[in-house]
C-alpha positions, -999 to 999 in steps of 0.1 A, spaced: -75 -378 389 -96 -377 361 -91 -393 324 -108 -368 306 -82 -344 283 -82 -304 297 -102 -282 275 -85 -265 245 -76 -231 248 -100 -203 242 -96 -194 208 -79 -155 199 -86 -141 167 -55 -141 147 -44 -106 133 -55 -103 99 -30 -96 78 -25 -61 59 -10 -56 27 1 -17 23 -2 -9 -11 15 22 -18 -9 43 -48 -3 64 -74 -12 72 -109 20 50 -124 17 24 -151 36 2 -127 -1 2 -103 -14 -18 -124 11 -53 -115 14 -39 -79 -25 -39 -75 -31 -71 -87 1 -89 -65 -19 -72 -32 -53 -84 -37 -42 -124 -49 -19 -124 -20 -43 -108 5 -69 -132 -9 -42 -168 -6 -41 -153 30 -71 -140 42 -58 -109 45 -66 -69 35 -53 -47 9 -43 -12 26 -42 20 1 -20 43 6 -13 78 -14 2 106 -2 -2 144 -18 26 160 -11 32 195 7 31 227 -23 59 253 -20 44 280 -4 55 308 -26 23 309 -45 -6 335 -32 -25 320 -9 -56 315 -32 -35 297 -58 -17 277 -33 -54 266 -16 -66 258 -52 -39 237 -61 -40 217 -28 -79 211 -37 -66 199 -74 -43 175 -59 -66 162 -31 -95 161 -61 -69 140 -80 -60 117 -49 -97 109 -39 -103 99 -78 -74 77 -80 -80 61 -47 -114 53 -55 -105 38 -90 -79 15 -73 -103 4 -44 -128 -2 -73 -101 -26 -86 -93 -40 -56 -131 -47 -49 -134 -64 -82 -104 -89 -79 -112 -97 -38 -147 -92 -30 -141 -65 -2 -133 -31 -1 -96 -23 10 -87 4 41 -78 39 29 -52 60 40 -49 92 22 -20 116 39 -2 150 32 32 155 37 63 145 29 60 114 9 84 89 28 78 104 62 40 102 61 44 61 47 72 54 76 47 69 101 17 48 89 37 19 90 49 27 126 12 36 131 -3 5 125 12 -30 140 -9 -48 119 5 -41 85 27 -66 79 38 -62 44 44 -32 18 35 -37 -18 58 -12 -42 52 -13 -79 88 -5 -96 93 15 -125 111 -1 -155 118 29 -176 150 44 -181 143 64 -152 145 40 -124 129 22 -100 108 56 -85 121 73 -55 101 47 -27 116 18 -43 154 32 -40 147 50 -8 134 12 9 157 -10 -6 185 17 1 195 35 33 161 32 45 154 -4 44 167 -9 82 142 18 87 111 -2 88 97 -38 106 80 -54 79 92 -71 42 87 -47 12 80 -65 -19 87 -48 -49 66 -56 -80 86 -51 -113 56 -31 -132 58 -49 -166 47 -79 -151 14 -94 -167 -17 -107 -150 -4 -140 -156 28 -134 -147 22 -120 -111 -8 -149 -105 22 -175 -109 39 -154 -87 11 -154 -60 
């Protein structure tokens, strides 16, 4: 029999953690944004952008209809590249893109059942008299048993300050 201890395990690379940052052009981004990268960067993690452009009714001419999708796609690509600037400047790394067309809560419930490795959704929440948005009612509502992972909803008047106590 031999003294000596057996050898450790081989060591597996731990998932990485994904944060899903759902993107758009709201004020409440902003608070949202910022809770994603200090959390991905307290965990080592990534932040994941997501935006949707959602389906045009099809009652326009054809022309008009295919020039309008171009506008919003246009629109999408600029705000996703803005917020990945962002997210480069506050973490030092770029963050995955997803950029999807559809229906808005049936494209992010398939990227979530997509992709095992997202573990958490980030939702900035509206303050305004108009509600939370329609993502943040929809999750925390009839939906919620819907999904695998936590959503964390960022109330969007939060400052800088305020969400890096938080984080």
């Amino acid at each position: 029999m031999s003294d000596t201890a057996p050898a450790p395990p081989e060591k597996t690379t731990a998932l990485i953690r994904k944060f899903l940052l759902v993107v758009d052009s709201s004020a409440e981004l902003r608070a949202a944004v910022r809770f994603a990268c200090r959390r991905a960067l307290h965990t080592g993690g990534v932040v994941v952008l997501f935006y949707n452009v959602p389906q045009r009714d099809s009652h326009y001419f054809a022309t008009i209809g295919e020039l309008m999708e171009r506008e919003a796609r246009n629109e999408a690509e600029e705000v996703l590249k803005a917020v990945a600037g962002e997210v480069y400047r506050q973490t030092g790394t770029y963050p995955l893109v997803i950029l999807r067309e559809g229906d808005t809560m049936e494209q992010l419930l398939a990227v979530i059942h997509d992709d095992p490795t997202i573990s958490v959704l980030v939702l900035g929440a509206g303050t305004g008299p108009e509600g939370p948005g329609v993502l943040v009612s929809g999750l925390s509502g009839k939906l919620a048993g819907k999904i695998r992972i936590p959503v964390t909803i960022v109330p969007g008047h939060l400052s800088d300050q305020q969400v890096d106590n938080l984080t």
